[in-house]
C-alpha positions as CSV (number, residue, x, y, z in Angstrom):
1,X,-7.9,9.2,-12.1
2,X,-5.7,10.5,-9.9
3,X,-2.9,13.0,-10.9
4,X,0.5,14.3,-9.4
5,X,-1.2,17.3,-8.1
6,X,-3.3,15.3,-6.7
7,X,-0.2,13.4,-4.6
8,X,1.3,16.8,-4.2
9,X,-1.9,17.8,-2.4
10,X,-1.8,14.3,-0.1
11,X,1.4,15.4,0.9
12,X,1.0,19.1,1.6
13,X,-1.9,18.1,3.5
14,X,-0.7,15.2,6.0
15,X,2.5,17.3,6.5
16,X,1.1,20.6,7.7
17,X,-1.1,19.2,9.8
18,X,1.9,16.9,11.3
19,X,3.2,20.6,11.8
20,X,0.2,21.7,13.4
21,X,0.0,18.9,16.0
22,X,3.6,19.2,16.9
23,X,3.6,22.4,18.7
24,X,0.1,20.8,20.4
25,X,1.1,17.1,20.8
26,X,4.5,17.4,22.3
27,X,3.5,19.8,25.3
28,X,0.7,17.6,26.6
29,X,2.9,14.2,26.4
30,X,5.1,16.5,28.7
31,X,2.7,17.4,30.9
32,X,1.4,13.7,31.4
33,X,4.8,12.5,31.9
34,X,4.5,10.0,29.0
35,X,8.6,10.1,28.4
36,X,10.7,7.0,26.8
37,X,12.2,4.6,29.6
38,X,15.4,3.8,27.3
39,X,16.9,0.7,27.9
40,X,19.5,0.2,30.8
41,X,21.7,-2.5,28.2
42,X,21.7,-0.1,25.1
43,X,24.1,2.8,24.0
44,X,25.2,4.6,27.5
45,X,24.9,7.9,24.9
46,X,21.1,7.8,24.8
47,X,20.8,7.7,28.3
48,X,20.4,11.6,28.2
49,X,17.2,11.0,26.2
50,X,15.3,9.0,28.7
51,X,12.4,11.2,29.6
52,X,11.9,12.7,25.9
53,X,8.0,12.6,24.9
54,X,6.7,9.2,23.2
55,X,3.8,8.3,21.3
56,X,4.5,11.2,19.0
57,X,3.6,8.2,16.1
58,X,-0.4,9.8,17.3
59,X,0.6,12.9,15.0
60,X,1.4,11.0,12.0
61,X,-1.7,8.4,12.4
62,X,-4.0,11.9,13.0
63,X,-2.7,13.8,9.9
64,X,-2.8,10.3,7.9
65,X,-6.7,9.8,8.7
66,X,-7.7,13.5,8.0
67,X,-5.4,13.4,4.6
68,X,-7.3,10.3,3.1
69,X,-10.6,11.0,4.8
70,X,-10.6,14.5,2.7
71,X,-9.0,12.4,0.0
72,X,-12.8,11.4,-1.6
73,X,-11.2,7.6,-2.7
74,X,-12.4,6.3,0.4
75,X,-12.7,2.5,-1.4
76,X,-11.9,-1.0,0.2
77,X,-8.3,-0.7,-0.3
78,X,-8.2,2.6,1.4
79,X,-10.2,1.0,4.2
80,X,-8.2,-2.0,4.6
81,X,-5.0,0.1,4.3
82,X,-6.3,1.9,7.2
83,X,-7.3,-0.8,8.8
84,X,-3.9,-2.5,8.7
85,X,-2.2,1.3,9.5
86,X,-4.6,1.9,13.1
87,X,-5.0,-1.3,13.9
88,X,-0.8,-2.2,14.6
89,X,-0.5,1.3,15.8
90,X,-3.5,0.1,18.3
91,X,-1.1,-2.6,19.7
92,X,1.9,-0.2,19.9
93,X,-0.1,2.3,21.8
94,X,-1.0,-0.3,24.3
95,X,2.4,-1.5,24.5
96,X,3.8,2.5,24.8
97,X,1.0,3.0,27.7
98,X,2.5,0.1,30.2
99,X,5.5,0.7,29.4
100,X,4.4,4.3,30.7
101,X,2.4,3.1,33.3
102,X,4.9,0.1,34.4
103,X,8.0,2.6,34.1
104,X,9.8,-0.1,32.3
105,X,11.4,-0.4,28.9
106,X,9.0,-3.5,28.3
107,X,5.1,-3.1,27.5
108,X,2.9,-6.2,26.3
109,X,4.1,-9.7,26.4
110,X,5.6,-11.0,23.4
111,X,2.9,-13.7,22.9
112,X,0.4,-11.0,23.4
113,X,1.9,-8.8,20.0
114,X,2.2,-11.4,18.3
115,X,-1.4,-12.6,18.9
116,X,-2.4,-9.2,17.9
117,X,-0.1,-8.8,14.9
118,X,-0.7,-12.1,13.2
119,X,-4.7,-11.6,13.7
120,X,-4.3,-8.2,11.5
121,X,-1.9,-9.8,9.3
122,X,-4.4,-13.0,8.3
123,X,-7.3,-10.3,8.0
124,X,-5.4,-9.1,5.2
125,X,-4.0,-11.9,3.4
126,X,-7.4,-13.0,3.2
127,X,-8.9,-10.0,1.9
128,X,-6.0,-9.6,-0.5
129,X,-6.9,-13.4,-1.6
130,X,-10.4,-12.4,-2.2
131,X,-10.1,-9.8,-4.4
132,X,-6.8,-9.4,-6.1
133,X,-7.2,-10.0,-10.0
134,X,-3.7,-11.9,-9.4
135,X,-6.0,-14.2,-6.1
136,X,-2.8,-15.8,-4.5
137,X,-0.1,-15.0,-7.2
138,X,2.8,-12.6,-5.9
139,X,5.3,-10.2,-8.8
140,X,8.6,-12.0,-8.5
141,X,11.1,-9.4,-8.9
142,X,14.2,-9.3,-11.9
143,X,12.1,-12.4,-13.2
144,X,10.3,-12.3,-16.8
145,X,7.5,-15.4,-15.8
146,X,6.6,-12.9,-13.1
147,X,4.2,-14.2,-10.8
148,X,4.5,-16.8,-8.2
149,X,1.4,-18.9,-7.1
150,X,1.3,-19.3,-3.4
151,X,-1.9,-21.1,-3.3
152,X,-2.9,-22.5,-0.4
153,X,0.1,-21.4,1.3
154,X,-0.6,-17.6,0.7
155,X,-2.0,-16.7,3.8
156,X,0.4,-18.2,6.1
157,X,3.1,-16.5,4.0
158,X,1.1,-13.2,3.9
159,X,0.8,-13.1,7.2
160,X,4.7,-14.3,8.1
161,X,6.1,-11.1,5.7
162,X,3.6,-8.6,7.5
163,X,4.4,-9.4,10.9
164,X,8.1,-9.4,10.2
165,X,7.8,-6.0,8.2
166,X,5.7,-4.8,11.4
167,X,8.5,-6.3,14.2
168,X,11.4,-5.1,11.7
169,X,10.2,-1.3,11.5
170,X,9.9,-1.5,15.3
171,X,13.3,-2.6,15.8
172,X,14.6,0.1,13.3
173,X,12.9,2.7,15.1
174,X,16.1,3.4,17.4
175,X,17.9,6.4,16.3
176,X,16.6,10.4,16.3
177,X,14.7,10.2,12.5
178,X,15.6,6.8,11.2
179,X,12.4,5.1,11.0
180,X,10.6,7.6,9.5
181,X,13.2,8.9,7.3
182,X,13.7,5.2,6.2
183,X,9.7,4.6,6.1
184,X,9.1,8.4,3.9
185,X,11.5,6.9,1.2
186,X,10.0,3.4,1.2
187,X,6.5,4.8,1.1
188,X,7.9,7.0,-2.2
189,X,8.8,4.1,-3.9
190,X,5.5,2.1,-3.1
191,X,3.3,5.5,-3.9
192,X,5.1,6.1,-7.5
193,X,5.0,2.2,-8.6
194,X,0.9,2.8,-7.6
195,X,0.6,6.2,-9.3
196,X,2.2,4.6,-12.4
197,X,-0.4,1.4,-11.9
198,X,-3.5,3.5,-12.0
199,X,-4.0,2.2,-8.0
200,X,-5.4,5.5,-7.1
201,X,-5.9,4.8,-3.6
202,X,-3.0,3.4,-2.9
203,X,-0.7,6.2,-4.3
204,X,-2.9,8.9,-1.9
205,X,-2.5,6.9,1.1
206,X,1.2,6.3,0.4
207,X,1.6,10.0,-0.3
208,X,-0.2,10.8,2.6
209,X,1.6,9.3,4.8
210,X,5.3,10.2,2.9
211,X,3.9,13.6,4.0
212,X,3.2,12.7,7.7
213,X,6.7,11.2,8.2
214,X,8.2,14.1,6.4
215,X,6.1,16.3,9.1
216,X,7.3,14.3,11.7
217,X,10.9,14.6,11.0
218,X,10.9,18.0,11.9
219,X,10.1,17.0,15.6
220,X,11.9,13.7,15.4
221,X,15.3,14.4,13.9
222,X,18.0,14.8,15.6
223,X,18.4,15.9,18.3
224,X,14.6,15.0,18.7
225,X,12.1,16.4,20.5
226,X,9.3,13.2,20.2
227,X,10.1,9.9,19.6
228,X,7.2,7.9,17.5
229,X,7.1,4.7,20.1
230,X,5.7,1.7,19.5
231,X,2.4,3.5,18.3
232,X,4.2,4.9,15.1
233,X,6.8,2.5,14.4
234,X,4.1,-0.6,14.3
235,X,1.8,1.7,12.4
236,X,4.0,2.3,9.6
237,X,5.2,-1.2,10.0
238,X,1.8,-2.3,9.5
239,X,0.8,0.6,6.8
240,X,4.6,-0.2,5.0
241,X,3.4,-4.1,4.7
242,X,-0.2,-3.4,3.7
243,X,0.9,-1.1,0.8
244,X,2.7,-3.6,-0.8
245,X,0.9,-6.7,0.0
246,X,-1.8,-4.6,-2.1
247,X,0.4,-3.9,-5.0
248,X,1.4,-7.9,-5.0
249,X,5.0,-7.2,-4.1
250,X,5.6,-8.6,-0.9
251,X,8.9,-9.9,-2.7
252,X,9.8,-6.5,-2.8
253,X,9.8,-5.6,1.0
254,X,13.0,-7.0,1.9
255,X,14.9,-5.6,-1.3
256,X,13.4,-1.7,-0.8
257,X,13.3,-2.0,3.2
258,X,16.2,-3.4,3.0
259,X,17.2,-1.8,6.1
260,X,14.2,-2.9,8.4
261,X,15.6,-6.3,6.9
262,X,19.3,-5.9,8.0
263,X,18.2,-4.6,11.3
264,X,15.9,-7.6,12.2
265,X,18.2,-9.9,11.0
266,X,21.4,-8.6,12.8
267,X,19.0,-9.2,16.1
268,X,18.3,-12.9,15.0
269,X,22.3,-13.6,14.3
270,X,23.1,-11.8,17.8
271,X,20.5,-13.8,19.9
272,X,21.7,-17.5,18.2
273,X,25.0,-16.7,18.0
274,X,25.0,-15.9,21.8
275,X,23.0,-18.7,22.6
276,X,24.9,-21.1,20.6
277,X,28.3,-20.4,21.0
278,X,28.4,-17.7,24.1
279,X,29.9,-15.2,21.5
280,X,28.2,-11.8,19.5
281,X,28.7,-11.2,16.1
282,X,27.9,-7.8,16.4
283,X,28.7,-4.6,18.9
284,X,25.7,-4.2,19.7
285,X,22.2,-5.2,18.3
286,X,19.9,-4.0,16.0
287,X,22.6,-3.2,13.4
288,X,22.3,0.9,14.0
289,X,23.4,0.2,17.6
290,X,26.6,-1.7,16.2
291,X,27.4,1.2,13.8
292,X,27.4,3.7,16.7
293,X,29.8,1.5,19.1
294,X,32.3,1.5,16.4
295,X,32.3,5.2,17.0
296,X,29.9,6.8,14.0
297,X,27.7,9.5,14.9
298,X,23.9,8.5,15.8
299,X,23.4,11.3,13.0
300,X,26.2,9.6,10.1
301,X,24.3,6.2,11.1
302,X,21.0,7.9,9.9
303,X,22.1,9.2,6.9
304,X,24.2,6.3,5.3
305,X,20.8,4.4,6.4
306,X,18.9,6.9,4.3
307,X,21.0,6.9,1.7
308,X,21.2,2.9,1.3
309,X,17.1,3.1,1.0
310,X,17.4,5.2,-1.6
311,X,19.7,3.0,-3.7
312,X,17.7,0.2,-2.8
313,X,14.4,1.4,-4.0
314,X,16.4,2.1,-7.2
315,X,16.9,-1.1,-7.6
316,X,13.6,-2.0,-7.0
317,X,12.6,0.1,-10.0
318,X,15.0,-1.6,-12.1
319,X,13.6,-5.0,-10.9
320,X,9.7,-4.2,-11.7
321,X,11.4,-3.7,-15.9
């Protein structure tokens, strides 16, 4: 059974060697001119960090694979979590590379993450069907009659929340340290509620990677010196939805990521609005961009972003009693 020393371990582990591969990483993105193309329609401020080293999101996805290789639970779950973790941050990294090797702001084709994304995402609704005690039964959170069975609709469902977890941590991912500060809290949550479950390999892998984001801020917060790209920000996407499809609290995604929810959802208001009525409902879109036009600090915007997942996994504490 796994103990706290055994999480404080996870995490000492994934985060030194984060700290390792920085000073290794970051040099040889430089030197193959692998550099973020940042979009000509966003903030004019971020301009000045178009050429800053991407695909840093490699150094979490090393130190997470060494820290729950050396874990000894190596079990299905772990698999599959890994599985779910590599396999978005596979699609990122091809999306990062033409972006590279197109020198554009746009990689894949929609169609073409999405075919991706929603492959993964059946893979694990149906493992997750297949041997979950609860079989297609979801925790409905603040409720006492606490599960909800999906039944045949399950899968489809599954795979909707993981794939909008996955494209909703990729849209947060725009500010020096918010997607990983955001993802290290989230991951918290998910470990403790795991630790406290007896789900031993769930609260290493969540610890692990806590301690891999917490490595990468050093690098990544502001102002940064990597960015994650596509290949972190759909890996933790992908690793954030897989954590808690495990635990049966998909339910609980938009209420502790509350964020990645917010920020998806102020690009889906933005694009109808505008199409509907020729009018935006927002500054700018997703909602960190809107914050920062009204004249907040890209560093404030992070912080009160932090802070609000911190309250909100609170109260997803408080809704799981």
């Amino acid at each position: 059974m796994v103990e706290y020393i055994d999480i404080i371990r996870a995490v000492i582990i994934s985060f030194v060697i984060t700290l390792i591969l920085g000073p290794i990483v970051i040099p040889i993105l430089k030197k193959l001119n692998i550099g973020q193309n940042v979009r000509e329609d966003g903030p004019k401020t971020h301009l000045k960090k178009t050429g800053t080293p991407t695909m840093g999101g490699i150094m979490i996805v090393i130190a997470l694979l060494i820290a729950t290789m050396s874990s000894g639970l190596l079990n299905n779950d772990m698999y599959v979590l890994l599985m779910s973790t590599v396999g978005f941050g596979l699609i990122g990294f091809i999306d990062d590379y033409m972006k590279i090797v197109n020198k554009r702001s746009l990689g894949l084709k929609p169609y073409q993450k999405l075919m991706g994304q929603v492959i993964l995402a059946v893979m694990l609704a149906v493992y997750q069907s297949n041997t979950s005690v609860l079989g297609t039964k979801v925790i409905i959170p603040f409720l006492s009659s606490r599960y909800l069975d999906l039944g045949i609709l399950y899968v489809p469902f599954i795979a909707f929340v993981v794939v909008g977890t996955v494209n909703s941590v990729n849209l947060t991912d725009g500010l020096d340290g918010l997607a990983s500060g955001i993802t290290l809290i989230v991951l918290s949550f998910f470990g403790l509620i795991a630790l406290n479950w007896g789900m031993d390999s769930i609260s290493i892998f969540s610890a692990s990677l806590a301690g891999a984001c917490l490595g990468f801020l050093i690098f990544n917060s502001h102002p940064a010196k990597v960015f994650m790209g596509d290949t972190g920000s759909m890996a933790l996407g992908g690793a954030v939805s897989a954590v808690a499809i495990l635990l049966n609290l998909p339910l609980l995604i938009p209420i502790v990521g509350g964020i990645y929810f917010a920020e998806a959802l102020s690009v889906i208001i933005q694009v109808t609005s505008y199409k509907l009525t020729g009018k935006r409902v927002f500054l700018m879109s997703p909602l960190h961009h809107h914050f920062e036009q009204k004249g907040w600090k890209e560093t404030k915007v992070v912080i009160v972003f932090w802070t609000t997942t911190v309250i909100l996994s609170l109260i997803g504490v408080a809704s799981l009693h």
